[in-house]
C-alpha positions as CSV (number, residue, x, y, z in Angstrom):
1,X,47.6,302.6,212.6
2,X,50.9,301.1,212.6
3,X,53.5,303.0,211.0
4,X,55.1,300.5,208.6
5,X,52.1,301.0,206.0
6,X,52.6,304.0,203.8
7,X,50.2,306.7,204.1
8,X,49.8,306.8,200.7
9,X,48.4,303.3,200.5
10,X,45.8,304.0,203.4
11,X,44.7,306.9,202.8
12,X,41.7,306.6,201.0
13,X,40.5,303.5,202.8
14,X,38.0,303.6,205.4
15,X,38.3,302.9,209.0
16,X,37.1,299.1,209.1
17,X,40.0,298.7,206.1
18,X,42.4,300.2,208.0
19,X,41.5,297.9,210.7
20,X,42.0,294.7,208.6
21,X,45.3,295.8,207.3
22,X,46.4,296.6,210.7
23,X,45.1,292.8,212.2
24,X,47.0,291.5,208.9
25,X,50.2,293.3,209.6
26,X,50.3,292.6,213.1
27,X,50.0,288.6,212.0
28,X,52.6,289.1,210.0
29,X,54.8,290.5,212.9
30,X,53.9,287.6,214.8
31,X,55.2,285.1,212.2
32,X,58.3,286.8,212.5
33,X,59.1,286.9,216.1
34,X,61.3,283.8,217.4
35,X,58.5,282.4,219.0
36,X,60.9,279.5,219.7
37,X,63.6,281.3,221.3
38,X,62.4,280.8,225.3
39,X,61.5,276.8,223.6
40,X,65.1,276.9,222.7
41,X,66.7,278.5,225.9
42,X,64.7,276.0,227.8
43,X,66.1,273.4,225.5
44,X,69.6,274.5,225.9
45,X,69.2,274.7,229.7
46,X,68.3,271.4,230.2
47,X,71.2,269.7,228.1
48,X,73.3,271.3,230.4
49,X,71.4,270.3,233.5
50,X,70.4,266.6,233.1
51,X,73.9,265.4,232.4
52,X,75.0,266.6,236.1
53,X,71.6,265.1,237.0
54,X,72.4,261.5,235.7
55,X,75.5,261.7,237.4
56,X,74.2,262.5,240.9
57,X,71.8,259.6,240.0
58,X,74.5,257.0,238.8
59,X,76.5,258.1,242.1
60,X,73.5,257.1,244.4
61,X,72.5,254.1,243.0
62,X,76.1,252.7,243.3
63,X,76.8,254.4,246.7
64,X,73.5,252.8,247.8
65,X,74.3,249.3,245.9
66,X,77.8,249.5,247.9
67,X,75.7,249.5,251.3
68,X,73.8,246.9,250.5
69,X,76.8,244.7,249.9
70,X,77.8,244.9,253.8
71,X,81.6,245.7,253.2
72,X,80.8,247.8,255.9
73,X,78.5,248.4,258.6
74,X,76.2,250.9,258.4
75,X,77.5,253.4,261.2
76,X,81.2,253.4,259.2
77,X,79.0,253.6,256.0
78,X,75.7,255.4,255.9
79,X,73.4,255.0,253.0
80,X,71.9,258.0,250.9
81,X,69.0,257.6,253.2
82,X,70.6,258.1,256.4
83,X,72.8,261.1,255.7
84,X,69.2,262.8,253.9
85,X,68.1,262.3,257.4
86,X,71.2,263.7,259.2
87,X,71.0,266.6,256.7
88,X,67.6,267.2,257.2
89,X,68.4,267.0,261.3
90,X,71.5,269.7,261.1
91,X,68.8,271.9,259.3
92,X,66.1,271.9,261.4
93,X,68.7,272.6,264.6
94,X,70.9,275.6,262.6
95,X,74.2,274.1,262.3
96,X,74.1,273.5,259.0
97,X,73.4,276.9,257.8
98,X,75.5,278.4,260.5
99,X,78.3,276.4,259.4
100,X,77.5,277.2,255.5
101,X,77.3,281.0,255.7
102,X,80.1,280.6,257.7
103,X,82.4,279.0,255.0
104,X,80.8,280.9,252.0
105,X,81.1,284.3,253.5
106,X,85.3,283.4,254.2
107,X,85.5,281.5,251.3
108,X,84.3,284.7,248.9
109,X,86.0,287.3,251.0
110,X,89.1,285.5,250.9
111,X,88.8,284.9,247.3
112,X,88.0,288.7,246.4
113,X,91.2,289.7,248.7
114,X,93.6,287.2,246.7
115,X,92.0,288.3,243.2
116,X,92.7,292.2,244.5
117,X,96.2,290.8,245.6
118,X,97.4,288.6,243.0
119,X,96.0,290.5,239.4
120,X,98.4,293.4,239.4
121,X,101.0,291.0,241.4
122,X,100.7,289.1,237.9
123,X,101.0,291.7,235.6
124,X,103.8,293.3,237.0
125,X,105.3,289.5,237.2
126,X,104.1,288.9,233.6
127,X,105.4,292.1,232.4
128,X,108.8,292.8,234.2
129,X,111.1,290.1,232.8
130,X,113.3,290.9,235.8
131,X,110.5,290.2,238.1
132,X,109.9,287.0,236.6
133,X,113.3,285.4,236.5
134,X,113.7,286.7,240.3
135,X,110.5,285.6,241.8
136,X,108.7,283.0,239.3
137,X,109.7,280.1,240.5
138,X,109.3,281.0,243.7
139,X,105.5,281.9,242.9
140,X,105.4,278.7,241.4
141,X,106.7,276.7,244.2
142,X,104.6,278.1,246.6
143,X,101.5,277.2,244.3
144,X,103.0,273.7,244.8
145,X,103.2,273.6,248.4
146,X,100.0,272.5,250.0
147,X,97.9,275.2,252.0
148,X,98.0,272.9,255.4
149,X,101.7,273.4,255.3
150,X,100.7,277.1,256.6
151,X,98.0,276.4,259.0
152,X,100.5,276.0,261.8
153,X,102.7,278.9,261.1
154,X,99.4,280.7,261.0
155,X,98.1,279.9,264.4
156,X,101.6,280.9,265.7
157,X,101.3,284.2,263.8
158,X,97.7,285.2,264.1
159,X,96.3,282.5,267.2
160,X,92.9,281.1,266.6
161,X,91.1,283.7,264.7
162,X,90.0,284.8,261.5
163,X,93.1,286.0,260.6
164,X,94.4,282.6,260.3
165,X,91.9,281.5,258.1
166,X,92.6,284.1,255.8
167,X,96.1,283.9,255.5
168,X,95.9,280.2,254.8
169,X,93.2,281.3,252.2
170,X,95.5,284.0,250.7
171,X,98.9,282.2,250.0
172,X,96.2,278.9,248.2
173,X,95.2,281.3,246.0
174,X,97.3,284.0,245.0
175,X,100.0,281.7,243.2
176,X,97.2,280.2,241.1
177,X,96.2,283.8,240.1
178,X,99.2,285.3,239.4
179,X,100.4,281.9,237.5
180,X,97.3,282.4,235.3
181,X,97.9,285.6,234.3
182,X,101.3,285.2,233.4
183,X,100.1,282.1,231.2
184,X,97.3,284.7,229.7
185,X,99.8,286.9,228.7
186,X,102.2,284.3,227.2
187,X,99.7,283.5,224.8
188,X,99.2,286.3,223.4
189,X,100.1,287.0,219.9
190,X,103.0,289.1,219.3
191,X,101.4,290.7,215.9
192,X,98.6,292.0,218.8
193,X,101.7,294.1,220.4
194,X,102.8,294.8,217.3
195,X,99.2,296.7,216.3
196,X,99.3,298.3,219.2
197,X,102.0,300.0,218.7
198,X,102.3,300.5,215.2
199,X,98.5,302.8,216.7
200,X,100.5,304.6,219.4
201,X,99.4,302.3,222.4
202,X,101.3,303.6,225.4
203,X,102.4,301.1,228.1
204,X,99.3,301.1,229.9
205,X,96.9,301.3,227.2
206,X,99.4,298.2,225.7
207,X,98.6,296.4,229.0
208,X,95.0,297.7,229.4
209,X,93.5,297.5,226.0
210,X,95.3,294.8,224.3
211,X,97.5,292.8,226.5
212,X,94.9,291.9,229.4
213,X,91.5,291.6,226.9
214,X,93.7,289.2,225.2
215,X,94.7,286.6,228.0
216,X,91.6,287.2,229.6
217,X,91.3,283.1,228.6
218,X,94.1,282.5,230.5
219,X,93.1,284.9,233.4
220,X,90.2,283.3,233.4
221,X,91.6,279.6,234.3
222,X,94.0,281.3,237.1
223,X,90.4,282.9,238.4
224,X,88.6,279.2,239.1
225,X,91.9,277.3,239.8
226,X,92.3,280.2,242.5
227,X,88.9,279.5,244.0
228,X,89.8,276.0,243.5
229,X,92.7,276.5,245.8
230,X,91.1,279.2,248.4
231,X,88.3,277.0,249.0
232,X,90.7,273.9,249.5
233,X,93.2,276.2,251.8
234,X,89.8,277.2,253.8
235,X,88.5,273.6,254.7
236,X,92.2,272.6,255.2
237,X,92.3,276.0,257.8
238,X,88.8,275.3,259.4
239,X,89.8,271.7,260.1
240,X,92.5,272.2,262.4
241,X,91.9,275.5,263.4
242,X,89.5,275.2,266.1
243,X,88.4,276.8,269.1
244,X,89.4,280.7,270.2
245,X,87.6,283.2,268.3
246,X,87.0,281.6,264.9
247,X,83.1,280.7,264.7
248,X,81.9,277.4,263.2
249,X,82.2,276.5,259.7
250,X,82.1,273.7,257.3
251,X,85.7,272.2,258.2
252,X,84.4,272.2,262.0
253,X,81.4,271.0,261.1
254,X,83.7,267.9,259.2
255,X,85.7,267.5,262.5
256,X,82.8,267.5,264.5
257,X,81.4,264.5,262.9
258,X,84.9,262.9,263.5
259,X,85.0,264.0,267.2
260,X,81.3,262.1,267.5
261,X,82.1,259.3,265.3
262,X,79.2,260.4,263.3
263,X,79.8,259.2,259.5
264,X,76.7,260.9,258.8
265,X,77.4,264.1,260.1
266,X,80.8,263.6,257.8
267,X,79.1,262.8,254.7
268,X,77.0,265.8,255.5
269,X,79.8,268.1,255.2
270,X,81.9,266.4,252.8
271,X,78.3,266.6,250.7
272,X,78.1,270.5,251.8
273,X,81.7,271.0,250.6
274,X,81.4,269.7,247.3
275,X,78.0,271.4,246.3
276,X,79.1,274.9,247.3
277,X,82.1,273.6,245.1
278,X,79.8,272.8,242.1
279,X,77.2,275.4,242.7
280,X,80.1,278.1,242.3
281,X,81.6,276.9,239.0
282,X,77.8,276.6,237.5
283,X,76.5,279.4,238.8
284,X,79.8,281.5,238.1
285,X,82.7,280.0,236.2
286,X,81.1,278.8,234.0
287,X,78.3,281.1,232.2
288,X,81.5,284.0,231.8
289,X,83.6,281.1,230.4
290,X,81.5,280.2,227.9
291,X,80.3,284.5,227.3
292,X,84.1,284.6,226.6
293,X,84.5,281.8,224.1
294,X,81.3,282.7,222.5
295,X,82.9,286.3,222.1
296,X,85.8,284.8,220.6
297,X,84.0,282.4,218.1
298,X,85.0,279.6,219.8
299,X,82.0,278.3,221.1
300,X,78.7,278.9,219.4
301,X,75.9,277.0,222.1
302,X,73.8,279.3,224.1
């Protein structure tokens, strides 16, 4: 019998009563329950996802419609047709995937080193006014300077290896994350600070518990303009760092094309380089961006 019912009220009623009121009660329940919630989810889901969808769509049909038109022949200008094919060809022989894990597993281990590297690099910069009058514009210059600029100095430094790769990786994204924080922490309200230590906050709970939950926004953007950066500095890297010990990724892939005069093989890549691009800041990005501005009122979607 369920429990909601007083005893009182059932306890003179027989068993077949009992039942009834329990079949009632659990209709009841039923009305209830957000039986639309998964309806809504779904809903929600695909508002996001057909947008992206009508793009891709839009794309082909004018990338196709731009074939057609013969400002180019069709080996300088493969159709959506042809590079499905070359895609479909790089598959079945490895390359693709060889050259995808490749990328992803330098691209996230690179990213994860310049995150480690660059947060308390940021804090201190964002913290230490000393630190930021000495060095800031020097972190911001080198956030400036494009990541190819180091792919020379790296194969001197390192030769054709991984270590290249991740260097080149490294100084793309670090300035992006270290310039976010500071731009986090900028924002932050001085009547925050002044709580905190009106309650007793010591520096590192100031910096812990109300300095970094604060500019976590800002944090946030220096995160995904970092990977924006690291997976730029990595293609730039893979391109003309080839040969010796480093193994085959998505930038040889791209040069490989070039060497064989195969624009499908390019569009291939430049088609793998972009999705891992898009599939990051979906599948990533974008769901804590919008847990953040949901637990700051600022967004109220699912």
């Amino acid at each position: 019998m369920p429990t909601d019912v007083p005893t009182w009220f059932t306890s003179g009623l027989s068993t077949e009563d009992k039942d009834k009121i329990a079949d009632v009660e659990a209709g009841l329940d039923a009305l209830q329950t957000p039986t639309g919630a998964v309806q809504r989810g779904a809903a929600a889901a695909w508002k996001r996802i057909w947008p992206p969808l009508l793009a891709v769509a839009v794309v082909l049909v004018i990338w196709q419609a731009v074939v057609w038109s013969g400002i180019q022949p069709l080996w300088n200008l493969p159709g959506p047709r042809q590079v499905a094919t070359a895609i479909g060809n790089a598959a079945a022989d490895g390359s693709l995937w060889e050259a995808l894990v490749t990328s992803l597993s330098r691209g996230v281990l690179g990213f994860l080193a310049a995150v480690a590297i660059g947060t308390p690099l940021g804090i201190i910069v964002a913290r230490v006014k000393f630190v930021r009058v000495t060095f800031g514009p020097i972190i911001t210059g080198l956030q400036v300077l494009p990541s190819v600029a180091w792919v020379p100095a790296a194969i001197i430094w390192f030769g054709l290896s991984d270590g290249t790769v991740y260097f080149v990786v490294l100084m793309g994204a670090v300035p992006s994350i270290i310039n976010g924080i500071v731009a986090g922490v900028d924002q932050v309200p001085p009547l925050l600070r002044s709580v905190g230590r009106v309650l007793g906050a010591g520096r590192l709970a100031m910096v812990t518990e109300i300095v970094l939950p604060a500019a976590l926004p800002g944090y946030l953007a220096g995160l995904k303009q970092g990977w924006a950066f690291s997976w730029r500095s990595l293609m730039a890297a893979e391109i003309i760092a080839v040969g010796g010990s480093i193994g085959f990724g998505l930038g040889q892939f791209l040069d490989q094309g070039r060497q064989l005069a195969d624009m499908s093989l390019v569009f291939t890549a430049i088609l793998l380089i972009l999705a891992v691009g898009i599939a990051v800041e979906l599948a990533l990005f974008a769901p804590v961006e919008r847990a953040v501005l949901r637990r700051r009122g600022l967004r109220q979607d699912a």
